[in-house]
ROMI-601248 format. One record per residue (C-alpha): residue in three letters; x, y, z. Coordinates in nm, 4 decimals, always signed. Each point is the difference from the previous one (the first is absolute). Layout:
% ROMI-601248
   res         px         py         pz
   ALA          X          Y          Z
...
//
This chain:
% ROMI-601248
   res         px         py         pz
   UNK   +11.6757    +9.9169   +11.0293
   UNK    -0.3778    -0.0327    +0.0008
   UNK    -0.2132    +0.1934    -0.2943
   UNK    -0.3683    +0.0020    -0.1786
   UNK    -0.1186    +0.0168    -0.2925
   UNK    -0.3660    +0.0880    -0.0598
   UNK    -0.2944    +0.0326    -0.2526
   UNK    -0.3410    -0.1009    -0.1257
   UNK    +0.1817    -0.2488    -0.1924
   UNK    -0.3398    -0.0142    -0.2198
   UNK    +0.1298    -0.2819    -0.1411
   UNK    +0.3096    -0.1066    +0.1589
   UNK    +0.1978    -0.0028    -0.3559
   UNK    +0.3863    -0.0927    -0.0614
   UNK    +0.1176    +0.3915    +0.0013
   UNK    -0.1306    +0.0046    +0.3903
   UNK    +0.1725    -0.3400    +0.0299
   UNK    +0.2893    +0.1229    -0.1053
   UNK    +0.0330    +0.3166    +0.2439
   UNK    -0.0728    -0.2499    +0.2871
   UNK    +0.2743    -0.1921    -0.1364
   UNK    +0.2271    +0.2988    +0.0321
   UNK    -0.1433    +0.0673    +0.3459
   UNK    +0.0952    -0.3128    +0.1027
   UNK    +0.3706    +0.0382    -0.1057
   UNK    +0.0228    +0.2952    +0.2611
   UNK    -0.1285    -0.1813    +0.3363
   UNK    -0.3529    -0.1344    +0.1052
   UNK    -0.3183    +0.0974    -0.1519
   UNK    -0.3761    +0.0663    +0.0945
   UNK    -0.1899    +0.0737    -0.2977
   UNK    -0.3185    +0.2368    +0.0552
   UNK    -0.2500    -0.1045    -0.2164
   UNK    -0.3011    +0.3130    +0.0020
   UNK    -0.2895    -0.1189    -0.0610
   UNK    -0.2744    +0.2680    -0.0597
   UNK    -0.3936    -0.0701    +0.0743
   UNK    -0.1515    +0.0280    -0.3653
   UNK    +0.2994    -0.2407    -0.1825
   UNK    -0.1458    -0.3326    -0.1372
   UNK    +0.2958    -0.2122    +0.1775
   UNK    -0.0006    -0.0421    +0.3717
   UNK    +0.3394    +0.0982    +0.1620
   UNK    +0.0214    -0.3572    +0.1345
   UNK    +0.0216    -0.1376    -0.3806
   UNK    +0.3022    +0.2358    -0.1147
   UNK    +0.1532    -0.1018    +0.3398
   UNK    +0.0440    -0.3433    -0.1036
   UNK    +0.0620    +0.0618    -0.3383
   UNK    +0.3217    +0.2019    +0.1891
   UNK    +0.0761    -0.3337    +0.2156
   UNK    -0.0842    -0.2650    -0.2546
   UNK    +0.2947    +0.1922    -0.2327
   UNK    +0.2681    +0.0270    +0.3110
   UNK    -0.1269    -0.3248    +0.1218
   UNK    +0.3612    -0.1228    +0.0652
   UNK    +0.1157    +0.3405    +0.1635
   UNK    +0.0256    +0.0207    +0.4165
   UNK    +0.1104    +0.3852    -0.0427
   UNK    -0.3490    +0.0982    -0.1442
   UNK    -0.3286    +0.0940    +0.2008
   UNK    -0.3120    +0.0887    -0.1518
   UNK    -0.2399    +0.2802    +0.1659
   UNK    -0.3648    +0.1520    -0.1114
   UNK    -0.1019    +0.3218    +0.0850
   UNK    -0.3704    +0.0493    -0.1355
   UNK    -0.1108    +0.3678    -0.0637
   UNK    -0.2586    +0.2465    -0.1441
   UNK    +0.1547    +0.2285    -0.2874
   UNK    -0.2105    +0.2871    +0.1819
   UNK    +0.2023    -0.0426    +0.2826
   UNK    +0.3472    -0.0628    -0.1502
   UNK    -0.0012    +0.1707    -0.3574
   UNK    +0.1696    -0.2239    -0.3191
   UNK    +0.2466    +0.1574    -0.1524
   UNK    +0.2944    -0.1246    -0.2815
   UNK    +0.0662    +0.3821    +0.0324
   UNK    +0.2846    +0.0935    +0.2416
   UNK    -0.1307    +0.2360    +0.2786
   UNK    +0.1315    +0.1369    +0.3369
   UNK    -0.3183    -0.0180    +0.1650
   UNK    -0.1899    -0.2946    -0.1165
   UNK    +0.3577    -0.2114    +0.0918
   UNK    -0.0014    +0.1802    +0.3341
   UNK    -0.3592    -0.1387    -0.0020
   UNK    +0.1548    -0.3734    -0.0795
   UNK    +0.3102    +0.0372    +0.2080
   UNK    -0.2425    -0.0081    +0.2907
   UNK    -0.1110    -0.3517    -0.0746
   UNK    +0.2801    -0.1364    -0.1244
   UNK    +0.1549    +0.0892    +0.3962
   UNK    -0.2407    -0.1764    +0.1365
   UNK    +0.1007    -0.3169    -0.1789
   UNK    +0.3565    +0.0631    -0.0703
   UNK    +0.1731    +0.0411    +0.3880
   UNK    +0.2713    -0.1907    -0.0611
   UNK    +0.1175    +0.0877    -0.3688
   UNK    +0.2799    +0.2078    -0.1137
   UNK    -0.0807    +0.0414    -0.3613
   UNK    -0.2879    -0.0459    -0.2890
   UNK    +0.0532    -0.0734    -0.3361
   UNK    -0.2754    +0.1433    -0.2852
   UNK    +0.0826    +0.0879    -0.3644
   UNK    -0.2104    +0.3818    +0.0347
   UNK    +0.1323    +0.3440    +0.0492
   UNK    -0.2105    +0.0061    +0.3888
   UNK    +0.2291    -0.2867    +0.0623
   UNK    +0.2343    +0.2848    +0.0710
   UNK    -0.2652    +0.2171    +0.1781
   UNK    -0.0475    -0.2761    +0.2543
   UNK    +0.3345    -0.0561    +0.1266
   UNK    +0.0328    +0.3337    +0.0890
   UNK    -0.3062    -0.0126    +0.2055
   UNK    +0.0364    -0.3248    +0.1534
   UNK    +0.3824    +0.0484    -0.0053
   UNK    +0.0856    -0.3068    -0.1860
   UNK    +0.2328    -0.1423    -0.2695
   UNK    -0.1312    -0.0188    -0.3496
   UNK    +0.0894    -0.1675    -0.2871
   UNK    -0.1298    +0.0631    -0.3003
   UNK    -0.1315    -0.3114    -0.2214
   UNK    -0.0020    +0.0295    -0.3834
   UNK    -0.1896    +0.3518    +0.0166
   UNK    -0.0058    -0.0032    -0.3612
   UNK    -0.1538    -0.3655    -0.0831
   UNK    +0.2940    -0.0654    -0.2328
   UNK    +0.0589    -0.3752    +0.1594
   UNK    -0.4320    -0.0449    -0.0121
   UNK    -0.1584    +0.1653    -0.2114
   UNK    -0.3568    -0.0041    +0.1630
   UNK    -0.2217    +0.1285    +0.2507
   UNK    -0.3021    -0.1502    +0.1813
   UNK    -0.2372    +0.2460    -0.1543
   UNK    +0.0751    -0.1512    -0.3125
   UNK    -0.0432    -0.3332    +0.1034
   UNK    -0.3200    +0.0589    +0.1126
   UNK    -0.1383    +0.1890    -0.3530
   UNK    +0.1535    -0.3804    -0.1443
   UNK    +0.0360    -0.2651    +0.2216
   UNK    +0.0678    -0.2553    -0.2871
   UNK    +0.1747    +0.1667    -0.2042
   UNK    +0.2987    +0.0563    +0.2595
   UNK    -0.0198    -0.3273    +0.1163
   UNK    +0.3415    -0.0844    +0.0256
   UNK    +0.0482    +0.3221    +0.2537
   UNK    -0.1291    -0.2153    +0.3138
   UNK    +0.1378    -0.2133    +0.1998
   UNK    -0.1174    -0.3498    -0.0040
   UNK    -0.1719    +0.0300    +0.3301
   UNK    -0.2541    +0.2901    -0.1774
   UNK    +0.0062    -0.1866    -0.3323
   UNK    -0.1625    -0.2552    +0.1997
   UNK    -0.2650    +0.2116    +0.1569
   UNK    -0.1144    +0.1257    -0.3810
   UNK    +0.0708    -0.2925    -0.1188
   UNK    -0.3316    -0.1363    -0.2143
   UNK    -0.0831    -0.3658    +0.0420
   UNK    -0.3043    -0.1385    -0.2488
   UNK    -0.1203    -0.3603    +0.0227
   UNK    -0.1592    -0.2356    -0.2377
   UNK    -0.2737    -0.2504    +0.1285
   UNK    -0.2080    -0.2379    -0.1444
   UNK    -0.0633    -0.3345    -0.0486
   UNK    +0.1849    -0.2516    -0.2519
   UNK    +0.0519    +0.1508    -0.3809
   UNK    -0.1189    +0.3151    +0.0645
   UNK    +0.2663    +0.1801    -0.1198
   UNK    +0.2405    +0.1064    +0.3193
   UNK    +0.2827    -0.1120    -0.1480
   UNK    -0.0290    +0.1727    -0.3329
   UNK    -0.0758    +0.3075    +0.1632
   UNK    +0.2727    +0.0217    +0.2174
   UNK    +0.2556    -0.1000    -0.2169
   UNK    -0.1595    +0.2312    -0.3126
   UNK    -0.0570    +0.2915    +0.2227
   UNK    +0.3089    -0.0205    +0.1768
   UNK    +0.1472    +0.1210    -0.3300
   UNK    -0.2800    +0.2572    -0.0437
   UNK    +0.0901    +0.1983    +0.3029
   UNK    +0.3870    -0.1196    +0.0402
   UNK    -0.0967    -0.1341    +0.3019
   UNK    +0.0866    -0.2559    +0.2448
   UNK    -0.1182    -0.3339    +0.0111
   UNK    -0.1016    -0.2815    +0.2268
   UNK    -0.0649    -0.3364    -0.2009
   UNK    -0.2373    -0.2530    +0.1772
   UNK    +0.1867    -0.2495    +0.2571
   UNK    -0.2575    -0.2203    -0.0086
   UNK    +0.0332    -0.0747    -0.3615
   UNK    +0.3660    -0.1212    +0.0440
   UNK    -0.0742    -0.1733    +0.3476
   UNK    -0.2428    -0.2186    -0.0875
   UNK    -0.0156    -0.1106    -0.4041
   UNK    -0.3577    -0.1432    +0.0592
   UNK    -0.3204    +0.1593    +0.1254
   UNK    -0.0896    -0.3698    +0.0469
   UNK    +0.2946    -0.1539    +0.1866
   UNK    +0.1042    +0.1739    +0.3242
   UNK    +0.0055    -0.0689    +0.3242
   UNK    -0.1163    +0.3170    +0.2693
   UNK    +0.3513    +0.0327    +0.1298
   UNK    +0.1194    +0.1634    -0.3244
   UNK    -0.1942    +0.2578    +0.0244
   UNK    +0.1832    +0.1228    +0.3347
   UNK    +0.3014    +0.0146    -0.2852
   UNK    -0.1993    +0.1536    -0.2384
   UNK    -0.0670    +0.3009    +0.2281
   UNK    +0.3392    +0.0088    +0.1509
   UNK    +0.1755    +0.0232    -0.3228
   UNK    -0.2934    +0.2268    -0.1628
   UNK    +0.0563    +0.2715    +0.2977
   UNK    +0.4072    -0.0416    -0.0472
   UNK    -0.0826    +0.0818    -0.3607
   UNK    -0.1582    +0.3534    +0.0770
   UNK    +0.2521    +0.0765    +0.2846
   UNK    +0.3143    -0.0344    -0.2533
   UNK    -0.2088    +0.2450    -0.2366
   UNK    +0.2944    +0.2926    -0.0944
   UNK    -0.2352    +0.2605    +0.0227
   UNK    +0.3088    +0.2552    -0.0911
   UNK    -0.0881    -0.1630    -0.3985
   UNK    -0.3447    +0.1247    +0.0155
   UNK    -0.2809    +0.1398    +0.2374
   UNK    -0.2472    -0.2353    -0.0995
   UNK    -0.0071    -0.3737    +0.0347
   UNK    -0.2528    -0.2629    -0.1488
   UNK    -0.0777    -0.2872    +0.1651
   UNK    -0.1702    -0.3501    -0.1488
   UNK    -0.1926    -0.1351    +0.2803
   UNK    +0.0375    +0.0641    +0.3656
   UNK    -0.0467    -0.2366    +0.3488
   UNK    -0.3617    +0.0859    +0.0408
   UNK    -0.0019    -0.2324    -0.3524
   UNK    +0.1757    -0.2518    +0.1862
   UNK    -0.1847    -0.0021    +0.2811
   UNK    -0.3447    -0.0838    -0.2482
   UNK    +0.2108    -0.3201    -0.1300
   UNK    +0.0483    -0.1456    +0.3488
   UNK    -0.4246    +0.1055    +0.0559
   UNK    -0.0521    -0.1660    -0.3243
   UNK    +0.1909    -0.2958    -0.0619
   UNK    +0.0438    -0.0752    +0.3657
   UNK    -0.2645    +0.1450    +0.1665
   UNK    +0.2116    +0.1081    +0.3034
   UNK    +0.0858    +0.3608    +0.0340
   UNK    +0.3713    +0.1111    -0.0465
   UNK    +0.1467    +0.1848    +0.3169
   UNK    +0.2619    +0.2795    -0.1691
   UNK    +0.1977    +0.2061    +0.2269
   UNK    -0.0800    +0.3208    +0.0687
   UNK    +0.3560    +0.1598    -0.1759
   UNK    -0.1027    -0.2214    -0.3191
   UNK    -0.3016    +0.1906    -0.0119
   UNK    +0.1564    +0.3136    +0.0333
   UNK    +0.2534    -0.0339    -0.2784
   UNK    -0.2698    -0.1190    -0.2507
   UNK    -0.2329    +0.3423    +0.0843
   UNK    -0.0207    +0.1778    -0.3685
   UNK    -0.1655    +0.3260    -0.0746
   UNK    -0.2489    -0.0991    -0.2533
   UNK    -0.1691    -0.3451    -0.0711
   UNK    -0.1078    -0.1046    -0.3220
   UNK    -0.2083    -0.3162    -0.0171
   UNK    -0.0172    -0.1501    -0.3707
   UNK    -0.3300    -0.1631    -0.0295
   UNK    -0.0659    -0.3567    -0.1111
   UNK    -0.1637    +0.1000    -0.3424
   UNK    +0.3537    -0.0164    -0.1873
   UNK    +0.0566    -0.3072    -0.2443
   UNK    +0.1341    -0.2932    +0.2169
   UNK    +0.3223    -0.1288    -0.1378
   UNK    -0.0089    -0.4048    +0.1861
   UNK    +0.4229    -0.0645    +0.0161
   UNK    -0.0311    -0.3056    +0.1478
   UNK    +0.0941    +0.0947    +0.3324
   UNK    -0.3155    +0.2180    +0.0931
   UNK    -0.3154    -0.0764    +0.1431
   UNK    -0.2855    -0.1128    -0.1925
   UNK    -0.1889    +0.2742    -0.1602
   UNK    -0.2741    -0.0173    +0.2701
   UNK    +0.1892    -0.0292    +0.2840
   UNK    +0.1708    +0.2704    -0.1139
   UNK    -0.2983    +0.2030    +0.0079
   UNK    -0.0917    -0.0853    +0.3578
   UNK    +0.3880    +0.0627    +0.0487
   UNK    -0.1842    +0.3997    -0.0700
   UNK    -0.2220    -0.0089    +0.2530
   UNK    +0.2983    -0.1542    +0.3012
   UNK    +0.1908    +0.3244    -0.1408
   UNK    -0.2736    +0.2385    +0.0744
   UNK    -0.1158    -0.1440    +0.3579
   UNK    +0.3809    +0.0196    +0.1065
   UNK    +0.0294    +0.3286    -0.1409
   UNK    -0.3133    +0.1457    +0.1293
   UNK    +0.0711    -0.1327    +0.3823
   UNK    +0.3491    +0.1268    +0.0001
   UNK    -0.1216    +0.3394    -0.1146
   UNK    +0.1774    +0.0592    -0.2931
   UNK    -0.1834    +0.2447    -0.2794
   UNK    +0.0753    -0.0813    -0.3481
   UNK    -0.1207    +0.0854    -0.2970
   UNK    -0.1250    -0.2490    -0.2486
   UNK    +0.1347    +0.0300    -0.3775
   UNK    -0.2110    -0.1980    -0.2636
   UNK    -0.0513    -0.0185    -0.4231
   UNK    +0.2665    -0.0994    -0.2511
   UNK    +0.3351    +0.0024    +0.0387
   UNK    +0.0938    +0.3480    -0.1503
   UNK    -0.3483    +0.1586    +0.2090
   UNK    +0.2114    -0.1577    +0.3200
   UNK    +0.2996    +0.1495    -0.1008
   UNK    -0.1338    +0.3336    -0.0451
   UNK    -0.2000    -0.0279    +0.3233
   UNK    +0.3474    -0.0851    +0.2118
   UNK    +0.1698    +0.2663    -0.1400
   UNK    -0.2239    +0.2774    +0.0320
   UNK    -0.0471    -0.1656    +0.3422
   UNK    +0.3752    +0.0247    +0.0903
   UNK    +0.0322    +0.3777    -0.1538
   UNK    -0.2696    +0.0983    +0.2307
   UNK    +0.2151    -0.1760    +0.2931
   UNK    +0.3258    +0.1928    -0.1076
   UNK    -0.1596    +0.3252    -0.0101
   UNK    -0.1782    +0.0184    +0.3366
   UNK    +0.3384    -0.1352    +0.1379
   UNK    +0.1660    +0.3147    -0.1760
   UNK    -0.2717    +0.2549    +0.1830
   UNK    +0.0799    -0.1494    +0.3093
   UNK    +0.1340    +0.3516    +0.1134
   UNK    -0.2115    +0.1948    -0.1523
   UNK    -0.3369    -0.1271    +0.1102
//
């Protein structure tokens, strides 16, 4: 048997996961995802969420059909005509199936149309109790309702540069616990015990294991992850102390992207631990940061004053983050 399944799937979230599931029990699947003109998401995105979450599964295919609402009405009402008004699309992409699986009352009004099986999937959202309209008015707060492959797409990465004794560290392990979020601890710190003693070829380890660190993040614990230090920090050491540039593969890069930047400035007291630079070269460490940064385009914001005023700076910061995140459909 071949059958479809279809929807904005505005997110993808576990309940729609869980009819495809069903679909899947009954024969081969292509999944419809309708994308309409004015949503904030491109078609293409929710498609892979779709094939990221069936990755392992030959019997699924994954289909877009983009669309203006003043051509094809939206409706979670069940109605004869604006279903006869679907069924005509869905024949156009569905030749070959024998039967469609939704969990709505026009479920029923389409197989009589398109004269098709139907099976009903938990109409009353007893197994999942959620809908995609409320994920949307709270992305956060139903976290745990997407699949990995969206949580990832949400997913809220903030990074913490800076030269030596700045406060990185403290930050991310302090506001970690603020926000019950994830976090990244520096590789470089365990790598190399000295800022004095290292040879360049560490740092290739340094980057390797730092970028290993953010892939294994379990972003199903939280949608936010902060991160002490990232490769375009490593890349300033090799500039600095070596005075050869550091060649980091492109996929390196990519894992280490983060949504917000914030720089802590070199005006905080400067703790010497025995394994740092010397106070001044730790200063001109500073201005190595900065270059790399500003050639590799990266925006950050700088964060400055005592302690507690950096503290309060990050967080606001991070709320600010969190919230346009949450508007992301609504904007």
């Amino acid at each position: 048997m071949k059958g479809f399944v279809f929807g904005k799937f505005y997110p993808f979230h576990i309940g729609h996961q869980k009819m495809i599931e069903f679909a899947l029990e009954k024969g081969d699947v292509t999944v419809l995802v309708c994308a309409e003109e004015n949503e904030k998401i491109d078609g293409n995105i929710r498609k892979q969420w779709i094939k990221d979450t069936f990755s392992e599964n030959k019997n699924l295919n994954v289909k877009i059909f983009n669309y203006s609402e003043k051509d094809f009405p939206n409706s979670s009402v069940s109605d004869w005509e604006i279903s006869k008004k679907w069924s005509e699309v869905f024949n156009e992409y569905f030749k070959e199936e024998n039967f469609l699986v939704t969990s709505e009352e026009y479920g029923e009004m389409l197989s009589v149309i398109m004269d098709v099986d139907h099976f009903m999937f938990d109409e009353n959202r007893e197994s999942i109790q959620i809908s995609a309209s409320e994920i949307r008015e709270n992305l956060f707060e139903n976290w745990s309702y997407l699949p990995l492959s969206v949580q990832k797409y949400f997913a809220l990465k903030v990074v913490f540069l800076g030269t030596e004794s700045t406060g990185k560290t403290v930050m991310t392990n302090k506001l970690s616990e603020y926000f019950k979020a994830n976090k990244v601890s520096e590789a470089g710190r365990d790598l190399i015990q000295n800022s004095k003693k290292f040879e360049f070829e560490n740092l290739e380890k340094v980057y390797t294991e730092h970028a290993n660190r953010i892939e294994k993040v379990d972003h199903k614990e939280s949608f936010l992850t902060l991160i002490d230090t990232d490769v375009h920090i490593t890349k300033s050491y090799a500039e600095f102390i070596f005075g050869r540039k550091l060649n980091v593969p492109e996929e390196i890069i990519e894992k280490n992207k983060a949504d917000l930047y914030l720089y802590l400035t070199k005006d905080a007291e400067y703790i010497q631990d025995g394994t740092r630079l010397e106070f001044e070269e730790r200063n001109l460490l500073d201005q190595s940061h900065r270059k790399v940064l500003v050639e590799n385009k990266i925006n950050f914001l700088e964060v400055s004053g005592t302690w507690e005023e950096r503290e309060k700076m990050v967080i606001e910061n991070i709320k600010k983050l969190i919230l346009k995140r949450q508007m992301i459909f609504k904007v």
